[in-house]
C-alpha positions in Angstrom: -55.0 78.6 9.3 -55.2 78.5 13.0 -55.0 76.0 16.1 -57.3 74.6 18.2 -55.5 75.6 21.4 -56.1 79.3 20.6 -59.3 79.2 21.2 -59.8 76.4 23.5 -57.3 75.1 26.3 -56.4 71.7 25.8 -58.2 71.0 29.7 -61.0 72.5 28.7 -61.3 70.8 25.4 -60.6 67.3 26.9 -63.5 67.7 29.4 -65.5 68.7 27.0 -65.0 65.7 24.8 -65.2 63.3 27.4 -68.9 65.0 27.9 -70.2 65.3 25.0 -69.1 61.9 23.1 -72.0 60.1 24.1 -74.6 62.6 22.9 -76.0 63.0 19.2 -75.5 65.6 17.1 -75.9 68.0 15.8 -75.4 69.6 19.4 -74.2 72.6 21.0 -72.6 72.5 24.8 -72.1 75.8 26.6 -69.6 76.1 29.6 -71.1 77.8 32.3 -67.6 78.7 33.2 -66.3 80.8 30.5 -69.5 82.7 30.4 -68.4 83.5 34.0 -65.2 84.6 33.4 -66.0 86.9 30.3 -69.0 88.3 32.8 -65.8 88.9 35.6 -63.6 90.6 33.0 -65.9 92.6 31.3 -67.1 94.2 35.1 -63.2 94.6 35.7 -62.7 96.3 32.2 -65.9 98.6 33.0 -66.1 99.2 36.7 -68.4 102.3 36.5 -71.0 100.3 33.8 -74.1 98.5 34.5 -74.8 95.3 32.4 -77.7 94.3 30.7 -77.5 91.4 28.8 -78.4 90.4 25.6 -81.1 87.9 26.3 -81.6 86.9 22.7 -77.8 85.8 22.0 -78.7 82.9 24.5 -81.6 82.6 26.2 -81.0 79.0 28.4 -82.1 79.0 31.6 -78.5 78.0 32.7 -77.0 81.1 31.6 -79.8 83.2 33.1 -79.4 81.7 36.4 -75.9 82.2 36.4 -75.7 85.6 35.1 -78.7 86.8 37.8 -76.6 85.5 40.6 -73.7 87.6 39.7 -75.6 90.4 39.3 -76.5 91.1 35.5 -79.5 93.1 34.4 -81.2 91.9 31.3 -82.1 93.3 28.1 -85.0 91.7 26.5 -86.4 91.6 22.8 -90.0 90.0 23.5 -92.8 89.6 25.9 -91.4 85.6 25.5 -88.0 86.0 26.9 -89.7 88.7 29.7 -91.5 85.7 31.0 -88.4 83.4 31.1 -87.0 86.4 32.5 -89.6 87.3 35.6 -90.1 83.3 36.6 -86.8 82.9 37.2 -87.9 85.9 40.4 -85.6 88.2 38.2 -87.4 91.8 39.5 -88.4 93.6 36.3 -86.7 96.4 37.4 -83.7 94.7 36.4 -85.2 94.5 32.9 -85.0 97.1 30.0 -87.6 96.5 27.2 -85.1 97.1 24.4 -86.4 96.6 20.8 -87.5 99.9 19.1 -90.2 97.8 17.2 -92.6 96.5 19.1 -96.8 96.4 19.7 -98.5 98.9 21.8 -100.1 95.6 22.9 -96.8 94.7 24.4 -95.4 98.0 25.7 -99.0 97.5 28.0 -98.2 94.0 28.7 -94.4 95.1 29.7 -95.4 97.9 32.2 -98.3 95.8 33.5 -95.3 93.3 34.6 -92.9 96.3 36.4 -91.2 97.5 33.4 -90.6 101.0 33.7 -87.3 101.3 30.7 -88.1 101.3 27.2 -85.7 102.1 24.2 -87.4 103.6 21.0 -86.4 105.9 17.9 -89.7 106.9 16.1 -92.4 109.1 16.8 -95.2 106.4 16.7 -93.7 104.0 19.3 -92.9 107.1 21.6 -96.4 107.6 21.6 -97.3 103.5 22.2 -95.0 104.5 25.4 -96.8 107.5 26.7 -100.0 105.5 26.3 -99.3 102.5 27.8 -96.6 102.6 30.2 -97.4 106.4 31.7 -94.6 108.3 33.6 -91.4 105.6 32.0 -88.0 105.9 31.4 -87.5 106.0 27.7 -84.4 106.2 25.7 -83.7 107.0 22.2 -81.2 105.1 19.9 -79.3 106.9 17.8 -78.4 105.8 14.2 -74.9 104.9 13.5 -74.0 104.9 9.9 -70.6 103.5 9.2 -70.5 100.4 10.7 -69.2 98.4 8.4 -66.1 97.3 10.1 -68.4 95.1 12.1 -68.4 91.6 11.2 -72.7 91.9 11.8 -73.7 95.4 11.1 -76.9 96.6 12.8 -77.3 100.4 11.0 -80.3 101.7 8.8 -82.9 99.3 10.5 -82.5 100.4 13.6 -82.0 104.1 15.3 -82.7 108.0 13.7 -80.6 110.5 13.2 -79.4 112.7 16.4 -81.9 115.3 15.0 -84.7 113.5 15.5 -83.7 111.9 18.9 -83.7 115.5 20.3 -87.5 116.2 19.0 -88.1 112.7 20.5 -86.5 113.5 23.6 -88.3 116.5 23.8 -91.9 114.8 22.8 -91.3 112.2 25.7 -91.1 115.0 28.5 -94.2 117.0 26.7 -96.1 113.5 26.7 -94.8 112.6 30.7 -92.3 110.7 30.0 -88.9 110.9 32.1 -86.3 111.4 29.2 -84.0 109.6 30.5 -80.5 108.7 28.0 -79.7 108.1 24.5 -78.3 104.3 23.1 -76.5 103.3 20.0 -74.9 100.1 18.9 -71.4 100.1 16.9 -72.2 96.9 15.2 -71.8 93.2 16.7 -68.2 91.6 16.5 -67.2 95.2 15.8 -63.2 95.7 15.2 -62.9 98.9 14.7 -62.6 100.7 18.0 -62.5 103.9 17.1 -66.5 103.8 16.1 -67.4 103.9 19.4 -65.3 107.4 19.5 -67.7 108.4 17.1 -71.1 107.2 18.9 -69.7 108.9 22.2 -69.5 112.5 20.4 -72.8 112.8 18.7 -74.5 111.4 22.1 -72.0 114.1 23.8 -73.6 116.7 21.4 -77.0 115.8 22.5 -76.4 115.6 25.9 -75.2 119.5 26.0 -77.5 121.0 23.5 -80.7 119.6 24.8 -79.7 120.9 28.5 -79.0 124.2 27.0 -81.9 124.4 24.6 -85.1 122.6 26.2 -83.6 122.6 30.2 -83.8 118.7 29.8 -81.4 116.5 31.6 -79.7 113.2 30.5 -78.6 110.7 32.5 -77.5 107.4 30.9 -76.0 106.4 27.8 -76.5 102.4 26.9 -73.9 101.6 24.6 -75.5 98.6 23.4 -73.0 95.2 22.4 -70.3 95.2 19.9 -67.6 93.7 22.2 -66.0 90.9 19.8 -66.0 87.2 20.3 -62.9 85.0 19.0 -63.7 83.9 15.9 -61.1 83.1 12.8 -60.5 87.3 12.3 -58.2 88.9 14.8 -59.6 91.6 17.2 -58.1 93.4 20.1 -58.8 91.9 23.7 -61.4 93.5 25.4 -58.9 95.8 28.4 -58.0 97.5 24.8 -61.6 98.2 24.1 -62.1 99.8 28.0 -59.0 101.5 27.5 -60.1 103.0 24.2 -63.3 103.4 25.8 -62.9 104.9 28.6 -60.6 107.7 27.7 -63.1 108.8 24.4 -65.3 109.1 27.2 -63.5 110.9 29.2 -62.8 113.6 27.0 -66.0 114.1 26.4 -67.8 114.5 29.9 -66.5 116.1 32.9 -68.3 113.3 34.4 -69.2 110.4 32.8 -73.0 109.4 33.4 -74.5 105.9 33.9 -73.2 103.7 30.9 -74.6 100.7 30.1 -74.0 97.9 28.2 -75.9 94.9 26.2 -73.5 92.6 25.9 -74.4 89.2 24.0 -71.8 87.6 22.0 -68.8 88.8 24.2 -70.0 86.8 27.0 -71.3 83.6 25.5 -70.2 83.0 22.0 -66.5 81.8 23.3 -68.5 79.4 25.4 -69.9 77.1 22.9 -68.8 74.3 21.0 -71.1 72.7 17.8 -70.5 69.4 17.3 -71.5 67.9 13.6 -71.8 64.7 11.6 -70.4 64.6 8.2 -72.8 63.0 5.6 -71.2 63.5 2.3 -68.3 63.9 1.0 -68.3 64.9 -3.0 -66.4 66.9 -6.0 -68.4 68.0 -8.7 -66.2 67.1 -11.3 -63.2 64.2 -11.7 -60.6 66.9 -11.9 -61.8 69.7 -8.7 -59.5 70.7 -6.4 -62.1 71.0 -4.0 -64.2 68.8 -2.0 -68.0 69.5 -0.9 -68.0 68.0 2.9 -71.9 68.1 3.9 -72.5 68.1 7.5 -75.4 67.4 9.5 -76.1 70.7 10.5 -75.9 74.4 8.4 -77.7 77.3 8.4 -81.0 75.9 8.7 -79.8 74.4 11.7 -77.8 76.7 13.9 -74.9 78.4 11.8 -77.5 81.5 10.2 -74.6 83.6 11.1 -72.7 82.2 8.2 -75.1 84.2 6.1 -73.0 85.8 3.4 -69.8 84.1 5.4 -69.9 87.1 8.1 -68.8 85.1 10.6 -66.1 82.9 10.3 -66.2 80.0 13.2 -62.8 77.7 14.0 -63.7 74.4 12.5 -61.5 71.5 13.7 -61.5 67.9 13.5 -59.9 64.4 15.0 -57.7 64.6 12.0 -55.9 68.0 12.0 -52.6 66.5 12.4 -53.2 65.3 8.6 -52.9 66.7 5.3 -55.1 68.8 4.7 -57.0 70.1 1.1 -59.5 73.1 0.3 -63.2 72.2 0.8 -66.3 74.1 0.9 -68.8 73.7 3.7 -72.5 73.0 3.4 -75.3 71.7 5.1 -77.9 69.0 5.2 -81.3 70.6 3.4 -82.8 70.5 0.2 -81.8 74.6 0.4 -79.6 76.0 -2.1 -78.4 78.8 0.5 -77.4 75.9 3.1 -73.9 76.7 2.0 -71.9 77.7 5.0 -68.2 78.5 2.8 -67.6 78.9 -0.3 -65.7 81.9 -1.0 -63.9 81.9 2.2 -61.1 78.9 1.6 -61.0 76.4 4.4 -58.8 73.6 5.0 -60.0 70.4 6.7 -57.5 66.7 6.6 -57.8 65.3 3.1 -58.8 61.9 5.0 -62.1 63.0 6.5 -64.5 60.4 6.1 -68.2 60.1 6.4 -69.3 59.7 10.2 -66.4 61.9 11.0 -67.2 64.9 13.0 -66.3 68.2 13.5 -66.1 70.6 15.8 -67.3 74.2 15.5 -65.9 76.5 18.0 -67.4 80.3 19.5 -70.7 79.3 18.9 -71.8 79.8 22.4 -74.1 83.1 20.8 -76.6 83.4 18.1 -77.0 79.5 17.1 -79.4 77.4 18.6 -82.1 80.4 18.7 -81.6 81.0 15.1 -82.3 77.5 14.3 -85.2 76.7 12.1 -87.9 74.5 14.2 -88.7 72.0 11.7 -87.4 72.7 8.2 -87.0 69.5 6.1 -88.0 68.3 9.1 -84.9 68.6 10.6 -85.2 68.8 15.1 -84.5 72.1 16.5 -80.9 72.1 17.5 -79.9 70.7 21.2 -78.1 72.4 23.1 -76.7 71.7 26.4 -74.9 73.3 29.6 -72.6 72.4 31.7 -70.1 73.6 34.7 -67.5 72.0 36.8 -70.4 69.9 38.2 -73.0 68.7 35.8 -75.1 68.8 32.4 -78.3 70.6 32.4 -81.1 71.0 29.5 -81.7 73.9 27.8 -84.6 75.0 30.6 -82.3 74.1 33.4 -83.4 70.6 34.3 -80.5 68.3 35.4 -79.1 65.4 32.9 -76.2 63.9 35.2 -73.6 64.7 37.4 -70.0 65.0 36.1 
Protein backbone atom coordinates (compact mmCIF):
# COMPACT_ATOMS: atom_id res chain seq x y z
CA UNK A 1 0.00 0.00 0.00
CA UNK A 2 2.81 2.18 0.75
CA UNK A 3 6.20 2.42 2.89
CA UNK A 4 7.12 4.00 5.79
CA UNK A 5 10.29 5.46 4.24
CA UNK A 6 8.20 7.58 1.82
CA UNK A 7 7.05 9.59 4.16
CA UNK A 8 9.51 9.54 6.89
CA UNK A 9 13.45 9.05 6.57
CA UNK A 10 14.59 6.16 8.32
CA UNK A 11 17.03 8.93 10.66
CA UNK A 12 14.28 10.77 11.23
CA UNK A 13 12.09 8.00 12.26
CA UNK A 14 14.66 6.39 14.56
CA UNK A 15 15.11 9.60 16.56
CA UNK A 16 11.79 9.89 16.81
CA UNK A 17 11.20 6.53 18.37
CA UNK A 18 13.99 6.74 20.64
CA UNK A 19 11.91 10.03 21.89
CA UNK A 20 8.86 9.18 22.16
CA UNK A 21 8.89 5.48 23.61
CA UNK A 22 8.87 6.52 27.01
CA UNK A 23 5.75 8.78 26.78
CA UNK A 24 1.95 7.57 26.91
CA UNK A 25 -0.28 7.66 24.35
CA UNK A 26 -2.28 8.61 22.65
CA UNK A 27 0.33 11.40 21.67
CA UNK A 28 1.38 13.51 18.95
CA UNK A 29 5.22 14.79 18.50
CA UNK A 30 5.88 17.60 15.98
CA UNK A 31 9.47 18.10 14.52
CA UNK A 32 10.40 21.59 14.66
CA UNK A 33 12.58 20.75 11.80
CA UNK A 34 10.39 19.81 9.02
CA UNK A 35 8.12 22.58 9.73
CA UNK A 36 11.33 24.61 8.99
CA UNK A 37 12.18 23.20 5.91
CA UNK A 38 8.58 23.17 4.34
CA UNK A 39 8.56 27.08 5.69
CA UNK A 40 12.24 27.35 3.53
CA UNK A 41 10.77 25.73 0.45
CA UNK A 42 7.62 27.21 0.25
CA UNK A 43 9.54 31.03 0.46
CA UNK A 44 11.89 29.47 -2.35
CA UNK A 45 8.86 28.27 -4.40
CA UNK A 46 7.15 31.88 -3.89
CA UNK A 47 9.82 34.51 -3.68
CA UNK A 48 7.49 37.42 -4.40
CA UNK A 49 4.64 36.07 -1.56
CA UNK A 50 4.14 37.11 1.91
CA UNK A 51 3.10 34.25 4.39
CA UNK A 52 0.55 34.27 6.79
CA UNK A 53 -0.01 31.28 8.53
CA UNK A 54 -2.66 29.28 9.35
CA UNK A 55 -2.70 29.62 13.10
CA UNK A 56 -5.53 27.25 13.65
CA UNK A 57 -3.80 24.11 11.88
CA UNK A 58 -1.35 24.26 14.93
CA UNK A 59 -1.40 26.64 17.30
CA UNK A 60 1.76 25.36 19.85
CA UNK A 61 3.78 27.82 21.01
CA UNK A 62 6.80 25.93 19.58
CA UNK A 63 5.75 26.38 16.15
CA UNK A 64 4.85 29.99 16.70
CA UNK A 65 8.21 30.79 17.98
CA UNK A 66 9.80 29.28 15.28
CA UNK A 67 7.78 30.43 12.49
CA UNK A 68 8.04 34.36 13.95
CA UNK A 69 11.77 34.01 13.95
CA UNK A 70 11.95 33.25 10.35
CA UNK A 71 9.71 35.74 9.52
CA UNK A 72 6.07 34.44 9.05
CA UNK A 73 2.97 36.64 9.49
CA UNK A 74 0.02 35.03 11.03
CA UNK A 75 -3.47 34.46 10.09
CA UNK A 76 -5.70 34.22 12.98
CA UNK A 77 -9.35 32.73 13.53
CA UNK A 78 -10.16 34.05 17.17
CA UNK A 79 -9.59 36.75 19.65
CA UNK A 80 -7.89 33.27 21.57
CA UNK A 81 -5.17 32.55 19.16
CA UNK A 82 -4.63 36.75 18.83
CA UNK A 83 -3.60 36.62 22.33
CA UNK A 84 -1.22 33.67 21.97
CA UNK A 85 -0.32 35.48 19.06
CA UNK A 86 0.58 39.26 20.66
CA UNK A 87 2.33 37.72 23.98
CA UNK A 88 4.66 36.03 22.14
CA UNK A 89 5.72 40.24 21.17
CA UNK A 90 4.46 39.18 17.66
CA UNK A 91 3.40 43.05 16.45
CA UNK A 92 -0.19 42.85 15.29
CA UNK A 93 0.66 44.34 12.26
CA UNK A 94 1.95 41.02 11.34
CA UNK A 95 -1.56 39.72 11.98
CA UNK A 96 -4.59 39.44 9.58
CA UNK A 97 -7.99 38.88 11.28
CA UNK A 98 -9.11 36.25 8.83
CA UNK A 99 -12.51 34.64 9.57
CA UNK A 100 -15.46 36.25 7.62
CA UNK A 101 -17.71 35.30 10.73
CA UNK A 102 -17.05 36.92 13.50
CA UNK A 103 -18.70 39.42 16.47
CA UNK A 104 -18.63 43.05 16.08
CA UNK A 105 -17.52 42.56 19.71
CA UNK A 106 -14.41 41.11 18.43
CA UNK A 107 -13.65 43.14 15.17
CA UNK A 108 -13.53 46.11 18.36
CA UNK A 109 -11.44 43.95 20.45
CA UNK A 110 -9.00 43.18 17.21
CA UNK A 111 -8.42 46.80 16.26
CA UNK A 112 -8.25 47.90 19.94
CA UNK A 113 -4.99 45.43 19.90
CA UNK A 114 -3.32 46.99 16.38
CA UNK A 115 -5.15 45.03 13.93
CA UNK A 116 -5.73 47.08 10.97
CA UNK A 117 -6.53 43.62 8.14
CA UNK A 118 -9.76 42.08 8.13
CA UNK A 119 -11.13 39.55 5.59
CA UNK A 120 -15.07 39.53 5.17
CA UNK A 121 -17.72 38.52 2.34
CA UNK A 122 -21.18 39.97 3.55
CA UNK A 123 -22.75 43.12 3.88
CA UNK A 124 -23.37 42.89 7.69
CA UNK A 125 -19.75 42.18 8.81
CA UNK A 126 -18.52 44.97 6.35
CA UNK A 127 -20.43 47.15 8.29
CA UNK A 128 -19.20 45.51 11.99
CA UNK A 129 -15.66 46.71 10.19
CA UNK A 130 -16.55 50.29 9.37
CA UNK A 131 -17.87 50.58 12.90
CA UNK A 132 -15.40 49.20 14.91
CA UNK A 133 -12.05 49.19 13.31
CA UNK A 134 -12.48 52.81 11.32
CA UNK A 135 -10.11 53.59 8.37
CA UNK A 136 -8.91 49.25 7.95
CA UNK A 137 -7.74 47.33 5.33
CA UNK A 138 -10.48 44.90 4.41
CA UNK A 139 -10.51 42.23 1.88
CA UNK A 140 -13.23 40.33 0.31
CA UNK A 141 -13.19 36.44 -0.25
CA UNK A 142 -14.52 35.30 -3.19
CA UNK A 143 -16.51 32.03 -3.46
CA UNK A 144 -15.07 29.19 -5.30
CA UNK A 145 -17.46 26.66 -6.33
CA UNK A 146 -15.89 23.48 -7.74
CA UNK A 147 -13.68 22.49 -5.32
CA UNK A 148 -14.18 19.19 -5.03
CA UNK A 149 -10.93 17.79 -6.12
CA UNK A 150 -9.81 18.97 -2.66
CA UNK A 151 -9.45 16.29 -0.23
CA UNK A 152 -11.26 19.10 2.49
CA UNK A 153 -13.41 21.35 0.50
CA UNK A 154 -14.07 24.86 2.01
CA UNK A 155 -16.91 26.26 -0.74
CA UNK A 156 -20.62 27.48 -0.02
CA UNK A 157 -19.81 28.38 3.78
CA UNK A 158 -17.42 30.60 3.13
CA UNK A 159 -17.02 33.56 0.30
CA UNK A 160 -19.89 35.40 -2.24
CA UNK A 161 -19.98 35.46 -5.58
CA UNK A 162 -17.51 38.09 -7.51
CA UNK A 163 -20.66 40.17 -7.99
CA UNK A 164 -21.14 40.83 -4.69
CA UNK A 165 -17.45 41.32 -3.73
CA UNK A 166 -17.41 44.32 -6.14
CA UNK A 167 -20.58 46.04 -4.30
CA UNK A 168 -18.65 45.16 -1.09
CA UNK A 169 -15.57 46.51 -2.32
CA UNK A 170 -17.30 49.52 -3.25
CA UNK A 171 -19.34 49.79 0.24
CA UNK A 172 -16.00 49.61 2.13
CA UNK A 173 -14.51 52.77 0.36
CA UNK A 174 -18.13 54.71 0.74
CA UNK A 175 -18.01 53.54 4.57
CA UNK A 176 -13.84 54.67 4.92
CA UNK A 177 -12.54 51.76 4.55
CA UNK A 178 -9.22 51.23 2.44
CA UNK A 179 -10.30 48.45 -0.07
CA UNK A 180 -7.56 46.85 -0.11
CA UNK A 181 -7.54 42.99 -2.20
CA UNK A 182 -9.70 40.16 -2.76
CA UNK A 183 -8.87 36.25 -1.17
CA UNK A 184 -10.20 32.91 -2.10
CA UNK A 185 -9.28 29.44 -0.99
CA UNK A 186 -9.04 26.40 -3.59
CA UNK A 187 -9.86 23.83 -1.02
CA UNK A 188 -7.24 22.28 1.64
CA UNK A 189 -5.08 19.24 0.39
CA UNK A 190 -6.23 20.49 -3.03
CA UNK A 191 -4.87 18.27 -6.15
CA UNK A 192 -6.06 19.81 -8.73
CA UNK A 193 -3.83 22.67 -9.81
CA UNK A 194 -5.55 23.96 -12.26
CA UNK A 195 -8.34 25.50 -9.68
CA UNK A 196 -6.18 27.97 -8.73
CA UNK A 197 -6.14 29.00 -12.69
CA UNK A 198 -9.57 29.50 -12.10
CA UNK A 199 -9.48 31.69 -8.67
CA UNK A 200 -6.69 33.94 -10.41
CA UNK A 201 -9.10 34.92 -13.44
CA UNK A 202 -12.24 35.89 -11.71
CA UNK A 203 -9.99 37.95 -9.00
CA UNK A 204 -8.13 39.23 -12.42
CA UNK A 205 -11.72 40.33 -13.55
CA UNK A 206 -12.30 42.22 -10.52
CA UNK A 207 -9.22 43.78 -10.30
CA UNK A 208 -9.78 45.52 -13.91
CA UNK A 209 -13.36 46.21 -13.85
CA UNK A 210 -13.54 47.89 -10.50
CA UNK A 211 -10.49 50.28 -11.52
CA UNK A 212 -12.32 51.06 -14.62
CA UNK A 213 -15.87 51.35 -13.22
CA UNK A 214 -15.62 52.94 -9.53
CA UNK A 215 -11.63 54.39 -9.91
CA UNK A 216 -10.84 51.88 -7.02
CA UNK A 217 -7.50 50.24 -6.77
CA UNK A 218 -6.50 46.70 -5.62
CA UNK A 219 -3.50 45.79 -4.31
CA UNK A 220 -3.28 42.26 -2.83
CA UNK A 221 -4.65 39.06 -3.57
CA UNK A 222 -4.34 36.35 -0.48
CA UNK A 223 -4.62 33.05 -1.92
CA UNK A 224 -5.49 31.48 1.17
CA UNK A 225 -4.01 27.47 1.82
CA UNK A 226 -4.54 24.50 -0.32
CA UNK A 227 -0.87 23.47 -0.68
CA UNK A 228 -1.16 19.51 -0.04
CA UNK A 229 0.41 17.56 2.63
CA UNK A 230 1.64 13.77 2.00
CA UNK A 231 -0.89 11.79 2.95
CA UNK A 232 -1.82 8.06 1.32
CA UNK A 233 -3.17 10.04 -2.20
CA UNK A 234 -0.46 11.21 -4.53
CA UNK A 235 -0.11 15.03 -5.26
CA UNK A 236 2.35 16.95 -7.15
CA UNK A 237 5.36 18.51 -5.02
CA UNK A 238 4.88 21.85 -4.21
CA UNK A 239 7.94 23.67 -7.15
CA UNK A 240 4.96 22.15 -9.55
CA UNK A 241 2.31 24.06 -7.72
CA UNK A 242 4.68 27.62 -7.96
CA UNK A 243 5.37 26.76 -11.41
CA UNK A 244 1.68 26.35 -12.24
CA UNK A 245 1.21 29.19 -10.13
CA UNK A 246 3.17 31.52 -11.06
CA UNK A 247 2.76 31.40 -14.82
CA UNK A 248 -1.48 31.57 -14.43
CA UNK A 249 -0.45 34.58 -12.79
CA UNK A 250 1.44 35.87 -15.00
CA UNK A 251 -0.75 35.78 -17.73
CA UNK A 252 -3.06 37.48 -16.13
CA UNK A 253 -1.25 40.76 -14.68
CA UNK A 254 1.27 42.72 -16.22
CA UNK A 255 2.46 42.92 -12.80
CA UNK A 256 1.61 40.68 -10.34
CA UNK A 257 0.42 42.46 -6.93
CA UNK A 258 1.12 41.44 -3.33
CA UNK A 259 0.12 37.71 -3.03
CA UNK A 260 -0.37 36.14 0.00
CA UNK A 261 -0.67 33.02 1.40
CA UNK A 262 -2.30 31.08 4.56
CA UNK A 263 -0.63 28.16 4.51
CA UNK A 264 -1.46 25.46 7.37
CA UNK A 265 -1.30 21.99 6.51
CA UNK A 266 1.61 22.26 3.96
CA UNK A 267 3.87 23.41 6.62
CA UNK A 268 3.01 21.21 9.62
CA UNK A 269 0.98 18.24 8.80
CA UNK A 270 4.32 16.27 7.38
CA UNK A 271 5.69 17.15 10.75
CA UNK A 272 3.66 15.03 13.05
CA UNK A 273 3.58 11.58 14.08
CA UNK A 274 0.33 9.98 16.28
CA UNK A 275 1.21 7.43 18.26
CA UNK A 276 -1.77 4.89 19.51
CA UNK A 277 -2.49 1.91 21.74
CA UNK A 278 -4.47 -0.81 20.40
CA UNK A 279 -7.28 -2.07 22.75
CA UNK A 280 -9.27 -4.47 20.88
CA UNK A 281 -8.96 -6.57 18.46
CA UNK A 282 -12.51 -8.35 17.14
CA UNK A 283 -14.56 -9.90 13.99
CA UNK A 284 -18.04 -9.62 14.12
CA UNK A 285 -18.77 -12.95 12.95
CA UNK A 286 -16.62 -16.56 12.90
CA UNK A 287 -16.25 -16.41 9.21
CA UNK A 288 -15.18 -12.23 8.49
CA UNK A 289 -12.50 -11.47 6.50
CA UNK A 290 -11.98 -8.53 8.34
CA UNK A 291 -10.82 -7.60 11.72
CA UNK A 292 -12.05 -4.47 13.84
CA UNK A 293 -8.58 -3.16 15.48
CA UNK A 294 -9.80 -0.45 18.17
CA UNK A 295 -7.15 2.00 19.09
CA UNK A 296 -6.92 4.34 21.84
CA UNK A 297 -7.46 7.26 20.02
CA UNK A 298 -10.22 8.15 16.95
CA UNK A 299 -11.97 10.93 15.99
CA UNK A 300 -13.05 12.08 19.27
CA UNK A 301 -9.51 12.25 19.99
CA UNK A 302 -7.44 13.85 17.33
CA UNK A 303 -8.19 12.03 13.82
CA UNK A 304 -11.73 14.42 13.05
CA UNK A 305 -10.20 14.72 9.70
CA UNK A 306 -11.07 11.10 9.05
CA UNK A 307 -14.64 12.43 8.89
CA UNK A 308 -16.19 10.66 5.94
CA UNK A 309 -12.50 9.12 5.33
CA UNK A 310 -11.24 12.50 3.60
CA UNK A 311 -8.06 12.18 4.66
CA UNK A 312 -6.31 9.19 4.42
CA UNK A 313 -3.11 9.18 7.09
CA UNK A 314 -0.02 6.41 6.56
CA UNK A 315 -0.68 3.99 9.41
CA UNK A 316 2.36 1.78 10.22
CA UNK A 317 3.29 -0.61 12.75
CA UNK A 318 6.38 -2.67 14.50
CA UNK A 319 5.05 -5.46 12.43
CA UNK A 320 4.92 -4.39 8.69
CA UNK A 321 7.42 -6.86 7.64
CA UNK A 322 4.41 -9.47 8.37
CA UNK A 323 1.47 -10.72 6.70
CA UNK A 324 -0.78 -8.55 6.59
CA UNK A 325 -4.98 -8.88 6.38
CA UNK A 326 -7.85 -6.18 5.74
CA UNK A 327 -9.06 -4.37 8.94
CA UNK A 328 -11.14 -1.50 9.61
CA UNK A 329 -10.07 1.24 12.02
CA UNK A 330 -12.01 2.58 14.94
CA UNK A 331 -11.69 4.34 17.98
CA UNK A 332 -12.17 4.15 21.73
CA UNK A 333 -15.82 5.87 22.59
CA UNK A 334 -19.06 4.79 23.15
CA UNK A 335 -19.65 6.85 19.57
CA UNK A 336 -20.99 5.11 16.74
CA UNK A 337 -19.15 7.68 14.27
CA UNK A 338 -15.69 6.84 16.06
CA UNK A 339 -15.05 4.77 13.03
CA UNK A 340 -11.93 6.08 11.35
CA UNK A 341 -11.97 3.28 8.01
CA UNK A 342 -14.27 1.39 6.86
CA UNK A 343 -14.83 1.82 3.32
CA UNK A 344 -11.27 2.66 2.53
CA UNK A 345 -9.42 -0.99 2.71
CA UNK A 346 -6.34 -0.96 4.93
CA UNK A 347 -3.95 -3.49 5.62
CA UNK A 348 -2.15 -3.81 9.00
CA UNK A 349 0.17 -7.49 9.99
CA UNK A 350 -2.30 -10.17 10.69
CA UNK A 351 -0.26 -10.58 14.15
CA UNK A 352 -1.12 -7.30 15.79
CA UNK A 353 -1.88 -7.78 19.17
CA UNK A 354 -3.35 -5.83 21.90
CA UNK A 355 -0.82 -3.24 23.51
CA UNK A 356 0.70 -3.05 20.07
CA UNK A 357 0.94 0.39 18.69
CA UNK A 358 0.70 2.20 15.76
CA UNK A 359 1.97 4.93 14.21
CA UNK A 360 -0.02 7.60 12.37
CA UNK A 361 1.99 9.71 10.08
CA UNK A 362 1.25 13.64 8.54
CA UNK A 363 -0.60 14.49 11.35
CA UNK A 364 1.43 17.43 12.31
CA UNK A 365 -2.11 19.75 11.16
CA UNK A 366 -5.58 19.68 12.26
CA UNK A 367 -5.39 16.98 15.16
CA UNK A 368 -4.71 17.81 18.56
CA UNK A 369 -6.96 21.21 18.23
CA UNK A 370 -9.82 19.22 16.89
CA UNK A 371 -9.74 17.01 19.77
CA UNK A 372 -12.72 16.72 21.98
CA UNK A 373 -11.70 18.11 25.68
CA UNK A 374 -13.38 15.61 27.70
CA UNK A 375 -15.74 13.26 25.80
CA UNK A 376 -16.23 9.84 27.53
CA UNK A 377 -13.92 11.36 29.56
CA UNK A 378 -11.25 10.79 27.51
CA UNK A 379 -7.90 13.71 28.18
CA UNK A 380 -7.37 16.18 25.48
CA UNK A 381 -4.74 14.76 23.24
CA UNK A 382 -0.86 15.52 24.18
CA UNK A 383 1.05 16.74 21.98
CA UNK A 384 4.62 17.42 22.00
CA UNK A 385 7.63 19.36 20.13
CA UNK A 386 10.83 18.76 19.52
CA UNK A 387 14.07 19.82 17.43
CA UNK A 388 17.60 18.72 17.12
CA UNK A 389 17.92 19.79 20.84
CA UNK A 390 15.02 19.10 23.10
CA UNK A 391 11.15 18.34 23.92
CA UNK A 392 9.00 21.13 24.77
CA UNK A 393 5.09 21.15 25.92
CA UNK A 394 2.53 22.31 23.94
CA UNK A 395 2.97 26.19 25.56
CA UNK A 396 6.65 25.93 25.02
CA UNK A 397 7.89 24.96 28.47
CA UNK A 398 11.00 22.67 28.41
CA UNK A 399 10.56 18.64 29.21
CA UNK A 400 14.38 17.54 28.62
CA UNK A 401 17.20 17.86 26.63
CA UNK A 402 17.95 15.37 23.81
Amino acid sequence: MFKREEFVPDEDWHRFREISKDFPTPNIFINLDEIKKHYEQLKNAFPYSTVYYAVKANPGVPVLKLLDKMGSNFDIASRYELDKVLALGISPDRVSYGNTIKKACDVEYFYQKGVRMFATDSKEDLKNIAEKAPGSRIYVRILIENSSTADWPLSRKFGCHPDMAYNLLVMAKEKGLEPYGISFHVGSQQRDIGQWNDAIAKTKYLFESIEEEDDIQLKMINMGGGFPAHYIQPTNELSEYASEITRYLHDDFDEIPLIIFEPGRSLVGDSGILTSEIVLISRKNNTSLSRWVYQDSGKFNGLVETLDECIKYPVVSDKDHGKKGEVILAGPTCDSADIMYENTKYKLPIDLKVGDRLYWLSTGAYTSTYASVEFNGFPPLKTYYYDSEAIYEANGDFIKKI
